[in-house]
Steps between C-alpha positions, in 0.01 A plus 500: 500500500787762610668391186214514307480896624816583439542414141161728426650828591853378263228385243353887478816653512661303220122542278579890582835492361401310212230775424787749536736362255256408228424873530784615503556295186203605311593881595884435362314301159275757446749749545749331253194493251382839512885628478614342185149549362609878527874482440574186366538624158681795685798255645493322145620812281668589809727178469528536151603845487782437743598217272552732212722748725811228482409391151520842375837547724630180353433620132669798585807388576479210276437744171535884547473555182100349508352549827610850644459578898187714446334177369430438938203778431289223337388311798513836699223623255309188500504480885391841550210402331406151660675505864416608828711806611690233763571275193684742275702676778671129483516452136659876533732407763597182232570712215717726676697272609512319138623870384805472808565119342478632175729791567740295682572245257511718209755750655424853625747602231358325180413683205317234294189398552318390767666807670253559844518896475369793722240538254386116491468550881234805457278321255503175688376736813275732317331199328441321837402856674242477238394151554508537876257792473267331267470207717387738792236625344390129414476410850329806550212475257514147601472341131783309362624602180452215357066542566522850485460541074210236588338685743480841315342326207222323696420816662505642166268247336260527813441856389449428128261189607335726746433748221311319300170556341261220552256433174237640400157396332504507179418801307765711782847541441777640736876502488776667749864620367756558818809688465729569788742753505824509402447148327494319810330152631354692773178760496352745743179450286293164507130396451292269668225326355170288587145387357315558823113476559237211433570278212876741448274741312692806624869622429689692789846589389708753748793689295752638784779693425757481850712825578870417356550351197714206362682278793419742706153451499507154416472301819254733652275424161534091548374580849248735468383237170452215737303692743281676226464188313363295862266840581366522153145266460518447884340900579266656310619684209428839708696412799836367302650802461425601896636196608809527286562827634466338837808234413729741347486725838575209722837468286580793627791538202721832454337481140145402575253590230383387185233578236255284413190489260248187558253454211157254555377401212187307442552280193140450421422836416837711549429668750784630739592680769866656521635564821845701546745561776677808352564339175479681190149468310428254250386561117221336363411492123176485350415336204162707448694824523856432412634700770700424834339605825711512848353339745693655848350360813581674820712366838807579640854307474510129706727518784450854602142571668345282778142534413489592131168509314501419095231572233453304236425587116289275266466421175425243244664313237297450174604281188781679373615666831858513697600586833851569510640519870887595536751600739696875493808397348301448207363832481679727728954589450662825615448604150126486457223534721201270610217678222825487232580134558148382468427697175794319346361169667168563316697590183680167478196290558294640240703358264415155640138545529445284129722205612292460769740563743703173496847524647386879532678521883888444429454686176353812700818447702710515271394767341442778743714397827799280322765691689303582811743406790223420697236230563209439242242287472164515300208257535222502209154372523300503216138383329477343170 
């Protein structure tokens, strides 16, 4: 019995310590796993790129004449783009001492080639100054280089997927031309589309155009699309704008305001509503006249106002009609006014009235805001 008692106590204690170690093992294996999931290939090019400091040392001595001491830049470029900041400091650390070797062997004296000279020092230091410093700002953003390209151009395509037009019954036709400034992958402007109501019989499409232009503007547009592009169909088209308003002051950004025009349109008998935010009035042409009308709603800028009230204008679109909504880079440089840019806007299109307006939105582009450095885009609804 007294034995019986005193083997229960050594019993717990050794099921206690077996507890402990098997976590202590699954902390160390999960450990392990999440490290070289995150720096595996790190330690790889790391081992590689010191492999290539001797080889490189070896060819120089070996043939002069082919493989010159500046050749030890090559895996200092390479790992300023794929190590960690710890990493290179050791591959730099390796290559100067392959420069000493180098130096050493070849005589401080020589004349030939391979000579190791003052100036081969400075490059081999400015080139891994310059790695060093882009490899801080890697570990700063946080994106390896090597995801970084891949990154951008998601977050690019996101936009361009996000500004798509759904389609339309037939019998409606609509197109959208985006140009961002400067001829770069990223634009202040963006649209946002839906077909919102019972059976999708209604078309909602918010233009913004986001203060800043270019990369500047660009990640504050991918936001600001998301969040327009979750709001939009889920409020009723008189409280989108409101409720925009009321996201873009939470941001509380140095920069926060945008324009924005948000058109309803009924697709069953063309009726709309159009709804702006400080944006610069739309142009609609009537067949039955052959004219352009502007159509300028009322409401103050997103971003800046807590309680902000907008009144809509409305309108319909007959067989033959366009609405033509646009951003001020379009219409508006330090050259021409607002009432100037739209006249020439007008101009253009009326050349495209008989071809029906196909293709009619990077033409109008091109034509009147080509070398605009600024964003543009143009959206065009129209009724066969």
């Amino acid at each position: 019995m007294a034995g019986r008692m005193g083997t229960a106590p050594q019993a717990a204690r050794l099921h206690r310590a077996h507890k402990a170690l098997h976590r202590v093992r699954t902390v160390l294996r999960r450990s392990a796993v999440d490290y070289f999931r995150g720096h595996g290939s790190d330690w790889i090019v790391f081992t590689a790129l010191l492999l290539t400091v001797p080889a490189l040392t070896w060819a120089t001595v070996a043939q002069p004449l082919w493989c010159a001491p500046e050749a030890l830049v090559l895996p200092i470029i390479v790992g300023g783009l794929l190590l960690r900041p710890a990493s290179l400091l050791t591959l730099y650390a390796t290559s100067a001492g392959a420069l000493m070797v180098e130096s050493a062997v070849l005589g401080p004296y020589n004349d030939g080639a391979g000579r190791v000279t003052p100036g081969t020092i400075l490059v081999v230091s400015a080139v891994g100054l310059a790695g060093l410093l882009i490899a801080q700002f890697r570990m700063r953003v946080g994106v390896p280089w090597t995801r970084g390209g891949t990154m951008l151009f998601d977050l690019r395509e996101r936009l361009r997927v996000q500004s798509q037009l759904p389609p339309l019954p037939r019998g409606w036709h609509r197109e959208m031309s985006l140009r961002p400034a400067g001829g770069q992958s990223f634009s202040g402007d963006f649209v946002v589309a839906a077909r919102t109501g019972p059976e999708r019989r209604t078309l909602e499409v918010v233009l913004t155009d986001v203060s800043g232009k270019g990369m500047d503007a660009g990640s504050r547009a991918l936001l600001l699309s998301g969040a327009f592009g979750g709001l939009l169909g889920s409020l009723p088209p008189h409280a989108f704008l409101a409720a925009a308003n009321a996201y873009l002051l939470r941001q509380d950004w140095d920069e926060g305001f945008a324009t924005s025009v948000h058109l309803v349109l009924d697709l069953d008998t063309g009726d709309y509503e159009l709804l702006s935010a400080g944006h610069v009035p739309g142009l609609q042409y009537s067949a039955g006249t052959g004219k352009w009308e502007e159509k300028a709603a009322e409401g103050p800028l997103l971003g800046v106002f807590d309680a902000p009230e907008f009144h809509p204008v409305k309108g319909r679109l007959r067989r033959g009609d366009v609405l033509m909504l646009f951003t001020d880079g379009l219409v508006e440089t330090a050259e021409r006014d607002l009432t100037e840019g739209i006249d020439r806007l007008t101009g253009a299109a009326e050349a495209l009235i008989a071809p029906g307006f196909r293709g009619a939105a990077w033409h109008l582009i091109e034509q009147v805001a080509r070398d605009v450095h600024d964003d543009r885009a143009l959206l065009l609804i129209s009724r066969d």
